[in-house]
LOLUMMAR-330534 format. One line per field, with one value per residue: x, y, z of N, C-alpha, C, O, CB in turn. Coordinates in nm, 3 decimals. Glycine has a CB too. Example, Ala and Ser with C-alpha at 12.3 -4.5 7.8 and 13.67 -1.06 7.14 Angstrom:
<sites>
n.px	(1.319	1.285)
n.py	(-0.569	-0.225)
n.pz	(0.780	0.708)
ca.px	(1.230	1.367)
ca.py	(-0.450	-0.106)
ca.pz	(0.780	0.714)
c.px	(1.320	1.290)
c.py	(-0.330	0.003)
c.pz	(0.780	0.787)
o.px	(1.424	1.341)
o.py	(-0.332	0.114)
o.pz	(0.846	0.804)
cb.px	(1.131	1.408)
cb.py	(-0.447	-0.060)
cb.pz	(0.905	0.572)
</sites>
This chain:
<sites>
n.px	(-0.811	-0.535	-0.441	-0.594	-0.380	-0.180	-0.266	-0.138	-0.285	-0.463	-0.351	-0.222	-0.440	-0.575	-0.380	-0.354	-0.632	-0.718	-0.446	-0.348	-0.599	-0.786	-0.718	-0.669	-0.532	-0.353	-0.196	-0.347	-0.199	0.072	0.094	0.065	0.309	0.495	0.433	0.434	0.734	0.812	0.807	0.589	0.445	0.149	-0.030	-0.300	-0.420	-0.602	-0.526	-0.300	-0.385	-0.516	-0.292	-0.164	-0.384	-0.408	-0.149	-0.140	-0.193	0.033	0.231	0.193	0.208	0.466	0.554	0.540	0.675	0.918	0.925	0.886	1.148	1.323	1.275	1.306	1.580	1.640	1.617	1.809	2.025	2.044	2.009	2.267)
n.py	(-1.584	-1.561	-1.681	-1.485	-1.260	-1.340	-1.336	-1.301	-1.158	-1.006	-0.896	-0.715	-0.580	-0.471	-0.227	-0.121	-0.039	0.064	0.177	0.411	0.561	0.858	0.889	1.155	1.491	1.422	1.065	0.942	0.851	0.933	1.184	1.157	1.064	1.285	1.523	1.408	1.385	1.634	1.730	1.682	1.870	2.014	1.810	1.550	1.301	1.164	1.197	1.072	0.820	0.787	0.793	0.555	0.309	0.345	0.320	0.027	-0.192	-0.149	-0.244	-0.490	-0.602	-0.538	-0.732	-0.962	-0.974	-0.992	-1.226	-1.354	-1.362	-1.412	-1.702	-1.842	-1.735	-1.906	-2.166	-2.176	-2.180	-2.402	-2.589	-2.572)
n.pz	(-1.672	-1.667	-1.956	-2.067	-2.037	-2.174	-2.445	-2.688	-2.923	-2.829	-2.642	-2.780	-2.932	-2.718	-2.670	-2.902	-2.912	-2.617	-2.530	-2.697	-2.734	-2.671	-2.983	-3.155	-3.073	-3.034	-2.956	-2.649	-2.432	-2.503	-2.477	-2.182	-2.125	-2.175	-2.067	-1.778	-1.851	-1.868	-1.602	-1.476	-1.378	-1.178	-1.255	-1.099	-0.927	-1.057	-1.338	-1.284	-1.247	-1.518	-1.638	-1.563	-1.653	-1.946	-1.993	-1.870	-2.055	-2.249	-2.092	-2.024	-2.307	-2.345	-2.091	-2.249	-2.428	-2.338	-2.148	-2.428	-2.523	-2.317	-2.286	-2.550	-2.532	-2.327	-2.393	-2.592	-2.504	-2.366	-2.570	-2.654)
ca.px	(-0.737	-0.335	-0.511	-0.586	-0.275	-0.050	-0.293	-0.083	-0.357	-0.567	-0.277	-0.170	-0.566	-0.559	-0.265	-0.377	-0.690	-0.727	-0.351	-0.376	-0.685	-0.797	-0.639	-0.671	-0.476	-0.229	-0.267	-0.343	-0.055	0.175	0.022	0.059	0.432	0.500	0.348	0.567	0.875	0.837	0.829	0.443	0.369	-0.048	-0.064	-0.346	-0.445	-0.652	-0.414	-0.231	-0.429	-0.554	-0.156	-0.198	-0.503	-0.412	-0.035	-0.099	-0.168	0.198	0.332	0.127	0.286	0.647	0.581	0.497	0.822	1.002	0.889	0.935	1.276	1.363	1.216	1.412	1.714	1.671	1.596	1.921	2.097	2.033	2.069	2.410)
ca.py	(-1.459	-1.645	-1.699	-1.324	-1.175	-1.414	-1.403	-1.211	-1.123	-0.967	-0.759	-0.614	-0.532	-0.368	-0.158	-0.029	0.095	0.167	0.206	0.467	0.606	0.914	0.883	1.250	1.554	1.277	0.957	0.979	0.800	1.000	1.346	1.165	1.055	1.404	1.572	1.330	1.376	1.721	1.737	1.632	1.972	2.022	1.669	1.503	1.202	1.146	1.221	0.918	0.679	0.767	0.683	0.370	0.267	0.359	0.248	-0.098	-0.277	-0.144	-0.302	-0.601	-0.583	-0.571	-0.871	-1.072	-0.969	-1.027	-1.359	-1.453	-1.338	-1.533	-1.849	-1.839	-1.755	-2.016	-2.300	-2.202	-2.227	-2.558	-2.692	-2.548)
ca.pz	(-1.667	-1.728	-2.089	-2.147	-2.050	-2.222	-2.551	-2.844	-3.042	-2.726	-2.594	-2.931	-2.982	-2.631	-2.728	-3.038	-2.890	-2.537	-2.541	-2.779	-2.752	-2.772	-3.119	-3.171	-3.207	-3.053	-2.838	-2.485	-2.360	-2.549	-2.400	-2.038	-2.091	-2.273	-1.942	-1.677	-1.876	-1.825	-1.465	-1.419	-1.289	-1.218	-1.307	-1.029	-0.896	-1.188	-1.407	-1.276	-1.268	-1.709	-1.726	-1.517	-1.718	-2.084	-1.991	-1.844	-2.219	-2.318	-1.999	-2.111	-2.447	-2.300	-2.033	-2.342	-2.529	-2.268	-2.125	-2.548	-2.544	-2.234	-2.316	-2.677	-2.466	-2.216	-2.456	-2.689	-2.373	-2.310	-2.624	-2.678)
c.px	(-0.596	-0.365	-0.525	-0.454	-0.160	-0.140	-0.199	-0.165	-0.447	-0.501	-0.273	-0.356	-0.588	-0.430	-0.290	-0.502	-0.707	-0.561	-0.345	-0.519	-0.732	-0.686	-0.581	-0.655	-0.362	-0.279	-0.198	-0.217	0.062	0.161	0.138	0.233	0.532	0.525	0.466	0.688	0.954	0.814	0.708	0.381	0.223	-0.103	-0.135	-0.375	-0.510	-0.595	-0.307	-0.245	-0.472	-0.407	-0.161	-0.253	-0.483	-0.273	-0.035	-0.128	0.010	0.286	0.281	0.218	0.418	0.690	0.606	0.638	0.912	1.022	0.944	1.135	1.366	1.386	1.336	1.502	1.803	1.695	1.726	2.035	2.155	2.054	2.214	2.496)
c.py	(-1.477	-1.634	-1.553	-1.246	-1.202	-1.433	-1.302	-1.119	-0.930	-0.860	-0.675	-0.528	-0.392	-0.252	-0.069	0.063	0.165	0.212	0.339	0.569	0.706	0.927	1.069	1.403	1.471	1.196	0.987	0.950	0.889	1.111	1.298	1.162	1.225	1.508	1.512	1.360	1.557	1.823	1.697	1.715	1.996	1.914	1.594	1.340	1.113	1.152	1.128	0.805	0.682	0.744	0.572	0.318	0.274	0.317	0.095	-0.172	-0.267	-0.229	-0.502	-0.667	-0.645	-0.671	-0.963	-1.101	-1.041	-1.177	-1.438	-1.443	-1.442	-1.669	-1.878	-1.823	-1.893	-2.144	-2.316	-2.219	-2.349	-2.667	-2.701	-2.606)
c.pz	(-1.722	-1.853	-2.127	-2.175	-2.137	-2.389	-2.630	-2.897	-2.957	-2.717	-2.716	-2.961	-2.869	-2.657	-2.831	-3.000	-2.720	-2.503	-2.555	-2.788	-2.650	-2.890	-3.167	-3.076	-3.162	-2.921	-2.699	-2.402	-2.395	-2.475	-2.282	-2.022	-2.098	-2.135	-1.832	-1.749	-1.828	-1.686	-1.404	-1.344	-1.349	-1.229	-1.111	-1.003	-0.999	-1.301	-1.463	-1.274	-1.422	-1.702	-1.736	-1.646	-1.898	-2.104	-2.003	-1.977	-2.257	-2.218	-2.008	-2.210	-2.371	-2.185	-2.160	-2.413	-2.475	-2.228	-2.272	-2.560	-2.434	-2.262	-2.417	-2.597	-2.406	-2.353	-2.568	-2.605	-2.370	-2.412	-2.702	-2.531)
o.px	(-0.552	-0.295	-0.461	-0.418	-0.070	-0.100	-0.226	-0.125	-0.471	-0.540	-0.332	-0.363	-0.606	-0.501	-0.246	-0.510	-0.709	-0.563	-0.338	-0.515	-0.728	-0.575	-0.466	-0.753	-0.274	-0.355	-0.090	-0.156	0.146	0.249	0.249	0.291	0.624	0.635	0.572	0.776	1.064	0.806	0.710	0.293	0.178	-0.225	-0.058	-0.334	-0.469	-0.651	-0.254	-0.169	-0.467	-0.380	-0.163	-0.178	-0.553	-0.248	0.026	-0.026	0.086	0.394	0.350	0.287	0.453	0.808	0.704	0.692	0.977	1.118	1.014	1.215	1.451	1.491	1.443	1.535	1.913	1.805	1.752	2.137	2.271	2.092	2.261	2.618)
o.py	(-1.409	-1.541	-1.510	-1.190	-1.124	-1.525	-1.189	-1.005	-0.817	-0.750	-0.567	-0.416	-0.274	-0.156	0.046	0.183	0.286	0.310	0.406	0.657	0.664	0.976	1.093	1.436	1.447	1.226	1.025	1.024	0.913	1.123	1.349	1.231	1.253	1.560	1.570	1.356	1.593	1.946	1.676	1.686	2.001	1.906	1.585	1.265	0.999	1.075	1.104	0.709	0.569	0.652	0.494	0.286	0.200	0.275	0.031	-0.238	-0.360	-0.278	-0.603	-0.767	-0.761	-0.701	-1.037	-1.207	-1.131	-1.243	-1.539	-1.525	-1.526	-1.732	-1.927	-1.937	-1.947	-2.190	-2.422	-2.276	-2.389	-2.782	-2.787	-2.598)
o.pz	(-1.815	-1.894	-2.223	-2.279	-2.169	-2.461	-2.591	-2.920	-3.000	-2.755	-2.727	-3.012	-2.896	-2.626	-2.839	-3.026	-2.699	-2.428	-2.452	-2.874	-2.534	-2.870	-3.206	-3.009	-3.245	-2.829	-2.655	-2.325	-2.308	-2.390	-2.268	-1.938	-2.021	-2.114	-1.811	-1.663	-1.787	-1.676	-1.282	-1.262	-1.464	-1.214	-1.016	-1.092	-1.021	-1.380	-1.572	-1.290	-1.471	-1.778	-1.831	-1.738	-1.966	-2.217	-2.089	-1.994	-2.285	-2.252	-1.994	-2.191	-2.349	-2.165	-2.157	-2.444	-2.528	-2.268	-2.269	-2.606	-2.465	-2.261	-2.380	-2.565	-2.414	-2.383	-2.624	-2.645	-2.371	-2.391	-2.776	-2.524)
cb.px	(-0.732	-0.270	-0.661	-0.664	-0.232	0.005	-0.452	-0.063	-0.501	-0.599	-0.117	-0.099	-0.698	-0.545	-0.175	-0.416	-0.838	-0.823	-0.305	-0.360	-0.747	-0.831	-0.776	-0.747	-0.458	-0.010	-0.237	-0.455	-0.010	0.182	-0.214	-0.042	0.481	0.333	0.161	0.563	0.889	0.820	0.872	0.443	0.453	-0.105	0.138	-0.415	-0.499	-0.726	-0.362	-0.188	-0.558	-0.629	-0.026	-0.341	-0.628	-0.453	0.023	-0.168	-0.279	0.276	0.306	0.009	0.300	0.722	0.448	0.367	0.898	0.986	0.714	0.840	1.297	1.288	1.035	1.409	1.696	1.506	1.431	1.946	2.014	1.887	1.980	2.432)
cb.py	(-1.405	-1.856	-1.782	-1.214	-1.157	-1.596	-1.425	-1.300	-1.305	-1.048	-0.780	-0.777	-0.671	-0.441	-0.245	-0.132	0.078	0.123	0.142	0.377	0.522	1.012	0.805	1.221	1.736	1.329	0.773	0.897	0.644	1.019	1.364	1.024	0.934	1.434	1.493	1.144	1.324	1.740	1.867	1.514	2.118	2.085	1.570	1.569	1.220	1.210	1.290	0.894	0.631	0.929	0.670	0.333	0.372	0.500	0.282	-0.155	-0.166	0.037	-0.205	-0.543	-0.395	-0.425	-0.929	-1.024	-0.829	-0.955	-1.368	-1.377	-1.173	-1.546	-1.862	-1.730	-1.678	-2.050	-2.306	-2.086	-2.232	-2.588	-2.728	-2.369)
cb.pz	(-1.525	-1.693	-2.083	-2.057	-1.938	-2.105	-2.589	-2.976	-3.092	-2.592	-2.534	-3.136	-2.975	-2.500	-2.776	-3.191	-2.960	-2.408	-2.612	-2.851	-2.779	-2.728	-3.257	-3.221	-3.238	-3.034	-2.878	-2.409	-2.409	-2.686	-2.331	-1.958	-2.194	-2.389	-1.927	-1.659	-2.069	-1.902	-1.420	-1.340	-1.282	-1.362	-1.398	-1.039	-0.797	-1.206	-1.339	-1.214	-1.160	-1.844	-1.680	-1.372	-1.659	-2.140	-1.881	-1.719	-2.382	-2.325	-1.806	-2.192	-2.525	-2.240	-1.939	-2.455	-2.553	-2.180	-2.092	-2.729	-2.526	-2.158	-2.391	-2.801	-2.364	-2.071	-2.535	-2.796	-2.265	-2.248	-2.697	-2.711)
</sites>
C-alpha cells in the first residue's frame, strides 16, 4: 500500500481519470468544488462523499508534492 501512494506515475494516472472523471460537459470535481464554494446548498450526504472519492487522488497528488518539496528543502539545508 506505502508503494502505491508514494508511486508518481499511479497518482498522476489516478488524477487524470477518476480525479476528473466524468470528463463531460465539465469534470466532476470541478462541478463538486463549484457547488461547495457556493454555499453547498441541497448538497447530501452523497454528494459528499463523490467529493471525498473523486477528491482524494488530488490530495494524493499534493502529499507527493509536498513531501518532494520538503525533502529537497531539508537536504539543501543540511548541506549548506
Amino acid at each position: 500500500m506505502k508503494s502505491t501512494i508514494n508511486n508518481w506515475r499511479l497518482v498522476i494516472i489516478f488524477c487524470l481519470t477518476l480525479g476528473l472523471a466524468p470528463f463531460f460537459p465539465e469534470p466532476h470535481i470541478w462541478g463538486k468544488i463549484k457547488w461547495i464554494a457556493g454555499g453547498g446548498v441541497g448538497m447530501q450526504l452523497l454528494d459528499w462523499f463523490d467529493f471525498v472519492y473523486h477528491g482524494l487522488p488530488w490530495v494524493l497528488l499534493l502529499r507527493l508534492v509536498v513531501l518532494k518539496v520538503n525533502t529537497k528543502f531539508i537536504v539543501k539545508k543540511e548541506v549548506a
